[in-house]
Gaussian input, Z-matrix of N, CA and C with variables (Angstrom, degrees):
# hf/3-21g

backbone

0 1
 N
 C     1     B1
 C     2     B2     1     A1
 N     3     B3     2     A2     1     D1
 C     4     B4     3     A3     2     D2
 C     5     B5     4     A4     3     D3
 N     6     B6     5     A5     4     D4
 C     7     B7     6     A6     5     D5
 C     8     B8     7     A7     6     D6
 N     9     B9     8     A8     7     D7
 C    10    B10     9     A9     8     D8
 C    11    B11    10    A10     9     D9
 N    12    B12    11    A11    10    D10
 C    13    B13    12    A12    11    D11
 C    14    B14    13    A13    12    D12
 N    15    B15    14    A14    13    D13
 C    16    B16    15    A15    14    D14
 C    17    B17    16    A16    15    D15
 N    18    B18    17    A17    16    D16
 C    19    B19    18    A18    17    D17
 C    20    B20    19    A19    18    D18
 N    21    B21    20    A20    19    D19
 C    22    B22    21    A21    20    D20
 C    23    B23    22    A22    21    D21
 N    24    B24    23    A23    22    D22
 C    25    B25    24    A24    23    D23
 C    26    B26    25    A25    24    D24
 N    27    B27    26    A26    25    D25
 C    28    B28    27    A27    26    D26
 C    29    B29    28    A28    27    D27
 N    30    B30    29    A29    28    D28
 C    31    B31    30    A30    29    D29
 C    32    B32    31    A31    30    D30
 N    33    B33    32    A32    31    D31
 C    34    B34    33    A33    32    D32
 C    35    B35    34    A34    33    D33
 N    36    B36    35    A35    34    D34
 C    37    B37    36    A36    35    D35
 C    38    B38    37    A37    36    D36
 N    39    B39    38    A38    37    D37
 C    40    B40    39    A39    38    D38
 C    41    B41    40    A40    39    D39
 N    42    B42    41    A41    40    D40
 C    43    B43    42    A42    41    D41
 C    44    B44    43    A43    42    D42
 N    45    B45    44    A44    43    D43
 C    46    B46    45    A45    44    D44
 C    47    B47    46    A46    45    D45
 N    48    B48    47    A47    46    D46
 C    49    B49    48    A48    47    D47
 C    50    B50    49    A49    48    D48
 N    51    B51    50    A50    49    D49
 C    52    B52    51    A51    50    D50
 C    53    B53    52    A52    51    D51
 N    54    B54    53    A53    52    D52
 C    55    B55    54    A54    53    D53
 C    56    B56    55    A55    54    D54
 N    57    B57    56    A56    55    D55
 C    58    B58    57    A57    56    D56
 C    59    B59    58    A58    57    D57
 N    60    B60    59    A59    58    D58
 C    61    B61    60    A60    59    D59
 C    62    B62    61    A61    60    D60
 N    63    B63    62    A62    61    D61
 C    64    B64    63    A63    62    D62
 C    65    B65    64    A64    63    D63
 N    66    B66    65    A65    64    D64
 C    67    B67    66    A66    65    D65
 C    68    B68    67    A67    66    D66
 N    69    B69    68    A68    67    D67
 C    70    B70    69    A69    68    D68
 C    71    B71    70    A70    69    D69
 N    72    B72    71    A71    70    D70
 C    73    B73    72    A72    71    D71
 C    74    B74    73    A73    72    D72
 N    75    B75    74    A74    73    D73
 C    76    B76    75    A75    74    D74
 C    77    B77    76    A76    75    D75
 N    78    B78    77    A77    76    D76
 C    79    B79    78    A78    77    D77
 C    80    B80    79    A79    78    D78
 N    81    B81    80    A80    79    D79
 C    82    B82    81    A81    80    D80
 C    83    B83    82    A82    81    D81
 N    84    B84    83    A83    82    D82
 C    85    B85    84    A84    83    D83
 C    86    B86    85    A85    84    D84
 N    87    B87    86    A86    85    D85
 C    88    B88    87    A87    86    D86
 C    89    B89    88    A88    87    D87
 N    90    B90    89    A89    88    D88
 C    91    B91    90    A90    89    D89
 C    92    B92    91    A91    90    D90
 N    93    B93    92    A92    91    D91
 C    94    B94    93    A93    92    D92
 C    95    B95    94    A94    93    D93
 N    96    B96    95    A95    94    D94
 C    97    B97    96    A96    95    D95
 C    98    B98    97    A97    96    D96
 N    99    B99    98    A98    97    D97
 C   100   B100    99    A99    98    D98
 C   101   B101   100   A100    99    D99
 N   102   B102   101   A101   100   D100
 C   103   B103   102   A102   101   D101
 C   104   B104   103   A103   102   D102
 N   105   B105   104   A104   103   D103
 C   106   B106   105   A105   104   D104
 C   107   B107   106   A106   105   D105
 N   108   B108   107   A107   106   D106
 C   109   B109   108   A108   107   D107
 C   110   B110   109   A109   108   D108
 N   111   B111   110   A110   109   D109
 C   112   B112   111   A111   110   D110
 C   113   B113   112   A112   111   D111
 N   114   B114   113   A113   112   D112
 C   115   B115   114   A114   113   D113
 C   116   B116   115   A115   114   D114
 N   117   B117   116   A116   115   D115
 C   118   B118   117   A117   116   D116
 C   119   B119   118   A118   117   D117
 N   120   B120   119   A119   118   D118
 C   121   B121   120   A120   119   D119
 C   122   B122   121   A121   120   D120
 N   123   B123   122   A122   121   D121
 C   124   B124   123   A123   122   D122
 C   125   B125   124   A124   123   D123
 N   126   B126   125   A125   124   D124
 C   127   B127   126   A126   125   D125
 C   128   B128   127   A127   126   D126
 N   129   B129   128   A128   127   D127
 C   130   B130   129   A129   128   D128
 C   131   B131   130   A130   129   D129
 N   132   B132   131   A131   130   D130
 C   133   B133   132   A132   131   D131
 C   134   B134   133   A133   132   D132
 N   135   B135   134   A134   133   D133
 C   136   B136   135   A135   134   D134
 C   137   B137   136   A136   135   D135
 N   138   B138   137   A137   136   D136
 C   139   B139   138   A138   137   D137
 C   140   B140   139   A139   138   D138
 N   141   B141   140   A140   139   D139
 C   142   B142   141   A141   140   D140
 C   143   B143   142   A142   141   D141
 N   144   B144   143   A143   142   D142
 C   145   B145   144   A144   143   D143
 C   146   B146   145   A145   144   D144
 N   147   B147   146   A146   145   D145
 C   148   B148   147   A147   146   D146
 C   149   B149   148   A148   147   D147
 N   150   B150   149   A149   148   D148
 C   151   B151   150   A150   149   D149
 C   152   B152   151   A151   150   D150
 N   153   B153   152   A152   151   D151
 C   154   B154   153   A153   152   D152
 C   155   B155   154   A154   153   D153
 N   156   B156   155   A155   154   D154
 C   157   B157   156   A156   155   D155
 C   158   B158   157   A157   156   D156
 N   159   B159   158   A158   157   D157
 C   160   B160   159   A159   158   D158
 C   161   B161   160   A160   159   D159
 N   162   B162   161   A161   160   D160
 C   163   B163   162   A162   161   D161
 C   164   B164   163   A163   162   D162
 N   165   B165   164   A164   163   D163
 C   166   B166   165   A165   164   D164
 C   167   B167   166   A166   165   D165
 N   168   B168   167   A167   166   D166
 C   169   B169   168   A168   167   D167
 C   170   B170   169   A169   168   D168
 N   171   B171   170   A170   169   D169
 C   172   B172   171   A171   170   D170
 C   173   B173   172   A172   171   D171
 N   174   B174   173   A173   172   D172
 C   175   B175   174   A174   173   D173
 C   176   B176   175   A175   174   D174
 N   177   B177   176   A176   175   D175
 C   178   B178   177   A177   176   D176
 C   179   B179   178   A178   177   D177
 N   180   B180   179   A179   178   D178
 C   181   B181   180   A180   179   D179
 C   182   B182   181   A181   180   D180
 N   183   B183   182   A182   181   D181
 C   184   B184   183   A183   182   D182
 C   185   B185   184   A184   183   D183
 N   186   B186   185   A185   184   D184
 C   187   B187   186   A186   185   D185
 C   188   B188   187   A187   186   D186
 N   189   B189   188   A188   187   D187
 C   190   B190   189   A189   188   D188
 C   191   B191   190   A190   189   D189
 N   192   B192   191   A191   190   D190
 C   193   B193   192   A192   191   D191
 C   194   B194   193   A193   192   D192
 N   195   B195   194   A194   193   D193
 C   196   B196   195   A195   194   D194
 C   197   B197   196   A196   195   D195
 N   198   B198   197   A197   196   D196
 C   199   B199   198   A198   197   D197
 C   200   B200   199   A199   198   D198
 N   201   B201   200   A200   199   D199
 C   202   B202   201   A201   200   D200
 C   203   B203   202   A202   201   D201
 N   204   B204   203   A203   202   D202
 C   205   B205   204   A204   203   D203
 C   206   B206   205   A205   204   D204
 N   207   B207   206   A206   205   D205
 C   208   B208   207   A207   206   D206
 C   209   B209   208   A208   207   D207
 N   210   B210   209   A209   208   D208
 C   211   B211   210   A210   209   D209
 C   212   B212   211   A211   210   D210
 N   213   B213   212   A212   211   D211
 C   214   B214   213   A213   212   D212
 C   215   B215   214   A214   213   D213
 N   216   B216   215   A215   214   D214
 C   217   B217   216   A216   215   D215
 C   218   B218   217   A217   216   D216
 N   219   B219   218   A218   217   D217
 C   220   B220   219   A219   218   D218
 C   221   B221   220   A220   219   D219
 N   222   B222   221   A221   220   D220
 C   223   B223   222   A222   221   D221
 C   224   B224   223   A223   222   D222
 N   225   B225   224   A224   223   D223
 C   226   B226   225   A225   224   D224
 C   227   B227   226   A226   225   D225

   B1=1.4456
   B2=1.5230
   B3=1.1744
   B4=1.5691
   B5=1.3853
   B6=1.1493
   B7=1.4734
   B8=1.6908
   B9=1.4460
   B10=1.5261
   B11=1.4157
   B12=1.0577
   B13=1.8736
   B14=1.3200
   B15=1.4564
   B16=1.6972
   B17=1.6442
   B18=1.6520
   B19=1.6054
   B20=1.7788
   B21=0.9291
   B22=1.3168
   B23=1.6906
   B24=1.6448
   B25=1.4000
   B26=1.3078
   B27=1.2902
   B28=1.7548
   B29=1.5563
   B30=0.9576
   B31=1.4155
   B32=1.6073
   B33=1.2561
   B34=1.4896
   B35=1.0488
   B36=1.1051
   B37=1.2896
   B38=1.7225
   B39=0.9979
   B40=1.2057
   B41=1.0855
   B42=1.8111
   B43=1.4774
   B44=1.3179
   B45=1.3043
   B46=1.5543
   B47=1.7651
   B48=1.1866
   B49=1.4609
   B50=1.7188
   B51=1.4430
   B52=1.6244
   B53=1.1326
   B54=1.7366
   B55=1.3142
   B56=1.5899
   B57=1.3242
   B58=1.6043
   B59=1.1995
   B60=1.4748
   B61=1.3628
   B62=1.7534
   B63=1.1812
   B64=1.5115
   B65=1.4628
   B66=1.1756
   B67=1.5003
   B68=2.0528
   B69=1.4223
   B70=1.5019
   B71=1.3743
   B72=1.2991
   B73=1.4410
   B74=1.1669
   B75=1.5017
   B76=1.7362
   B77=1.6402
   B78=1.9231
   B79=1.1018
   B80=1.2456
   B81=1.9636
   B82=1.2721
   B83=1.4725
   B84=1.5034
   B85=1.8409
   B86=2.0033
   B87=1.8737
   B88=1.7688
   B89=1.5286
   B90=1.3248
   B91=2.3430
   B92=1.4652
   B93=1.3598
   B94=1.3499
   B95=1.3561
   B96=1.8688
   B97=1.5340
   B98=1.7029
   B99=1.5811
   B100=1.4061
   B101=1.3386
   B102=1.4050
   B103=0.9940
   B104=1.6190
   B105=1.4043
   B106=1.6399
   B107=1.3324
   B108=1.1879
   B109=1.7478
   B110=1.4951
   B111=1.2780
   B112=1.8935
   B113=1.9312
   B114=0.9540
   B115=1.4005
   B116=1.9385
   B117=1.4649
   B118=1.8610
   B119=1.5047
   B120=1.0674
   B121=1.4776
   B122=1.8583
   B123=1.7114
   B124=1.2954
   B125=1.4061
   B126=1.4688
   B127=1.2580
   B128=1.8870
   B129=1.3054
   B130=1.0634
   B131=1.6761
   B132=1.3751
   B133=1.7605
   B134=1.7010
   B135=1.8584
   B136=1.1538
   B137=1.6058
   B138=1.1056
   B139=1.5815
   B140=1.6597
   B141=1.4004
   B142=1.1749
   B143=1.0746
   B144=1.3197
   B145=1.4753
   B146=1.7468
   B147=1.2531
   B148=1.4572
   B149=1.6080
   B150=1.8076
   B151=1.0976
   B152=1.6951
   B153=2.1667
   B154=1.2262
   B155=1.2590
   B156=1.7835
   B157=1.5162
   B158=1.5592
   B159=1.2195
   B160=1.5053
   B161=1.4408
   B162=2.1201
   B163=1.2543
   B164=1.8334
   B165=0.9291
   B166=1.6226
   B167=1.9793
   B168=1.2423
   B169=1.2629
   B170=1.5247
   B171=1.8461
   B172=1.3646
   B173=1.1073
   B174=1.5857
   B175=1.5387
   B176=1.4129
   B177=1.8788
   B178=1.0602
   B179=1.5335
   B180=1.5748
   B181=1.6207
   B182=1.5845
   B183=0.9657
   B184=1.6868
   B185=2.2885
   B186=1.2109
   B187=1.2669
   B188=1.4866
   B189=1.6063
   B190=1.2493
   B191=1.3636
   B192=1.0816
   B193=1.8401
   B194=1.6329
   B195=1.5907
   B196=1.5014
   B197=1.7909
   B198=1.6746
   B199=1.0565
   B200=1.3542
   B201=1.3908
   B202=1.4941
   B203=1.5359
   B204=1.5748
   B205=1.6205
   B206=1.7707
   B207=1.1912
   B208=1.4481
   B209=1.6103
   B210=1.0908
   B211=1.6302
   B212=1.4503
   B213=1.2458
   B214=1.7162
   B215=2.2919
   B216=1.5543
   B217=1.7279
   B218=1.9997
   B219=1.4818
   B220=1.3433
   B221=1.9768
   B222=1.6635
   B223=1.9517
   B224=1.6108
   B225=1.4619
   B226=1.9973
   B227=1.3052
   A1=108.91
   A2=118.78
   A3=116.66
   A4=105.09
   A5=117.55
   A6=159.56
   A7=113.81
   A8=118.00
   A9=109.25
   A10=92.04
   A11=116.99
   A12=131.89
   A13=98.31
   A14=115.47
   A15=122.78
   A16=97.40
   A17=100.12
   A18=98.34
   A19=114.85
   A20=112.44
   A21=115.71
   A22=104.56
   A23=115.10
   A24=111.23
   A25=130.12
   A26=124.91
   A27=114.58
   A28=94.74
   A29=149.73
   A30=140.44
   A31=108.29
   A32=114.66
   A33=125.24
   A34=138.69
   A35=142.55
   A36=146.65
   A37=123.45
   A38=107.18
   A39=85.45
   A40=152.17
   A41=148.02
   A42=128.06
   A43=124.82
   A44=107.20
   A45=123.90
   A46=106.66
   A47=129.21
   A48=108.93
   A49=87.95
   A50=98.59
   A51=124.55
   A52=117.15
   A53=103.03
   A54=100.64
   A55=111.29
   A56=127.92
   A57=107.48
   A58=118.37
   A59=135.56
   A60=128.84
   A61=102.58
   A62=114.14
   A63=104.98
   A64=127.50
   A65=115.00
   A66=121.79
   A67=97.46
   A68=105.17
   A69=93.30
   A70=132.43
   A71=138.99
   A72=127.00
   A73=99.16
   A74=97.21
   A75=104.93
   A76=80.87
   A77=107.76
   A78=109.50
   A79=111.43
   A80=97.34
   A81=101.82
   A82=109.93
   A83=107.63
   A84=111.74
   A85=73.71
   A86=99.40
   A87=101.01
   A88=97.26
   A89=105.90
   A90=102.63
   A91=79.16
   A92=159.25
   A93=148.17
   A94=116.68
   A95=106.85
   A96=92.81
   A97=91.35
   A98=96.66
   A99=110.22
   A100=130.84
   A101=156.56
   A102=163.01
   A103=116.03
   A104=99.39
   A105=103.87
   A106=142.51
   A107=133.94
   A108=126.41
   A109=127.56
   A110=107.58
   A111=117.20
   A112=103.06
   A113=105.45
   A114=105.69
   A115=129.99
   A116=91.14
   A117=100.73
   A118=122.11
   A119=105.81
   A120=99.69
   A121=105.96
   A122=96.24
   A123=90.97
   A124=97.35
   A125=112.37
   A126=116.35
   A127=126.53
   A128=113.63
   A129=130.99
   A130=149.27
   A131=101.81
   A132=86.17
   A133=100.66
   A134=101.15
   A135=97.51
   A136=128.77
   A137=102.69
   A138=120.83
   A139=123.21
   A140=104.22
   A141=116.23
   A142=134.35
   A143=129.06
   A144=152.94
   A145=107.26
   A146=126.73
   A147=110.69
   A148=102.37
   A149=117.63
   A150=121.02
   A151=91.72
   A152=109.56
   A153=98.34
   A154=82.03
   A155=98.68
   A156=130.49
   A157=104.96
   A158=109.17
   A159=112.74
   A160=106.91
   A161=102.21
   A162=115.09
   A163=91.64
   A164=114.28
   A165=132.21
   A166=99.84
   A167=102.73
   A168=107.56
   A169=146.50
   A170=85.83
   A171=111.30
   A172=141.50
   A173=125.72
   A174=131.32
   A175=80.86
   A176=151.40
   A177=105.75
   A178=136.90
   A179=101.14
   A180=106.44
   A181=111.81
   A182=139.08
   A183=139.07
   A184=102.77
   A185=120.53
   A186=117.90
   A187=133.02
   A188=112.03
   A189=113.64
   A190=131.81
   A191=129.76
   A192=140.77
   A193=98.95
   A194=95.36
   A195=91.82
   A196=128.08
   A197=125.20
   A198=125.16
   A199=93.69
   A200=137.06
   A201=137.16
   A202=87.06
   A203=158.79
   A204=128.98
   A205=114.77
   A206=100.75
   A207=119.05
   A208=108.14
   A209=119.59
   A210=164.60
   A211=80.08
   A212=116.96
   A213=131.88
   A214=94.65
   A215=107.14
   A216=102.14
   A217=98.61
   A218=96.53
   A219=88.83
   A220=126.22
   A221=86.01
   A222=95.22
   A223=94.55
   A224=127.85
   A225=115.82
   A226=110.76
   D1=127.44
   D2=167.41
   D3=-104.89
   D4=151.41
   D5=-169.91
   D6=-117.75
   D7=135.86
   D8=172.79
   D9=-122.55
   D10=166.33
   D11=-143.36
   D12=-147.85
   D13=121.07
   D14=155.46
   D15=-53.90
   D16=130.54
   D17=146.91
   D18=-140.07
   D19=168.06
   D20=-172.77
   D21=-101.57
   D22=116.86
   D23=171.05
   D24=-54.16
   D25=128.56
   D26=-168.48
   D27=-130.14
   D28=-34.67
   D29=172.04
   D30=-136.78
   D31=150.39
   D32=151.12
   D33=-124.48
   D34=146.13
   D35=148.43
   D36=-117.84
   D37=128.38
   D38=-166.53
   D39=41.67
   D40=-133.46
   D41=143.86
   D42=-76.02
   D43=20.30
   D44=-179.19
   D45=-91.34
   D46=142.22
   D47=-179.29
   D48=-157.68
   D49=177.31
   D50=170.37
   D51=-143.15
   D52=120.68
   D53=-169.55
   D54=-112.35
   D55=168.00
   D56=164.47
   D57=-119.23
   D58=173.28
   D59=149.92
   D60=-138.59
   D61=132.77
   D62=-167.20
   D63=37.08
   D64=47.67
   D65=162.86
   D66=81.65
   D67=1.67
   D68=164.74
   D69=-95.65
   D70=106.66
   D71=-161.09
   D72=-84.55
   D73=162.66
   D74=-171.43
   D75=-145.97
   D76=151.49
   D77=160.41
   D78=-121.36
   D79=137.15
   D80=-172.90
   D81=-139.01
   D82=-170.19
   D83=-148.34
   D84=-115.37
   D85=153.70
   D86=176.70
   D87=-128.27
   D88=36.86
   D89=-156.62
   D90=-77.12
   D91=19.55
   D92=-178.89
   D93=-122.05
   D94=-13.57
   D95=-164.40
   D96=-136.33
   D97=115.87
   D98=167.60
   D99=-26.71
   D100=142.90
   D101=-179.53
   D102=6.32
   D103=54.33
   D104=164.95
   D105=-33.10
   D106=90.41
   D107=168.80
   D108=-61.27
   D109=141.95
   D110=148.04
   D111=-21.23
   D112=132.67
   D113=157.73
   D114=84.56
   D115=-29.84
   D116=170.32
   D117=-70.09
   D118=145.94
   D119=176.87
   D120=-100.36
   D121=164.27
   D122=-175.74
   D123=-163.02
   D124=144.83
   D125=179.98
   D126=-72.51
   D127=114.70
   D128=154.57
   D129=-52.91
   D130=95.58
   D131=172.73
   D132=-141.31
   D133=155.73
   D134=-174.13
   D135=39.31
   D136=40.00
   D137=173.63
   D138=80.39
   D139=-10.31
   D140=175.86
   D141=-120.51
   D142=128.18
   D143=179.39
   D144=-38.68
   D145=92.88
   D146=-173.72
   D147=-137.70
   D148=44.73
   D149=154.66
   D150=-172.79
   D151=167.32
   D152=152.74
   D153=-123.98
   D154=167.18
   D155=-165.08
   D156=-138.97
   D157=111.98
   D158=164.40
   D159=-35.93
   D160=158.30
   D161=-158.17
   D162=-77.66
   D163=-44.18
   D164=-170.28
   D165=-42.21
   D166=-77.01
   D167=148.88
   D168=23.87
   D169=-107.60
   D170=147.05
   D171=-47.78
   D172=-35.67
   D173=-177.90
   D174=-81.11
   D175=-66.15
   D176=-159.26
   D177=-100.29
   D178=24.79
   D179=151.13
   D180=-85.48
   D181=-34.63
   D182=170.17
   D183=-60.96
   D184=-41.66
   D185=153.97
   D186=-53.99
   D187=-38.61
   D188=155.75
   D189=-84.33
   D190=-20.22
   D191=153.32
   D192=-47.10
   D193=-79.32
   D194=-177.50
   D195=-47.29
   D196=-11.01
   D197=177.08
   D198=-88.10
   D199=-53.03
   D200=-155.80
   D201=-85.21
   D202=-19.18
   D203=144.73
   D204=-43.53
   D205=-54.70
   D206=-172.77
   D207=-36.48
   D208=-62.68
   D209=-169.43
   D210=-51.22
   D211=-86.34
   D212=-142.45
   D213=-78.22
   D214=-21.28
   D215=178.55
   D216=-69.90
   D217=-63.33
   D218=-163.83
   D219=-60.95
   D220=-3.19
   D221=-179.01
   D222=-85.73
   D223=-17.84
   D224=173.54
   D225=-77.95

């Protein structure tokens, strides 16, 4: 199953970018999303940026990911 992931933009270069989610950077591709900024978040799949998503949003799909990891550690 794949999953696409809020991340928060932290550097760019070009269509090259870094994104985070809880202090994890991920590098990812932006060839989908028009004039990207420092700082927006944007949805992730398969390495690439193929929406942006308000910050409001985002913090509470990254709150619900992070509850359903939580969820699935303490059930092993």
């Amino acid at each position: 199953m794949c999953v696409a992931i809020p991340l928060k933009i932290e550097e760019i270069n070009g269509n090259d970018a870094v994104g985070t989610r809880d202090g994890v950077r991920r590098e990812i591709r932006l060839d989908f999303i028009r004039d990207p900024k420092l700082g927006e978040y944007v949805i992730v799949h398969a390495g690439f940026a193929i929406e942006r998503i308000d910050e409001t949003s985002a913090l509470e799909a990254i709150a619900l990911a992070n509850e359903i990891e939580n969820i699935s550690l303490t059930e092993e």
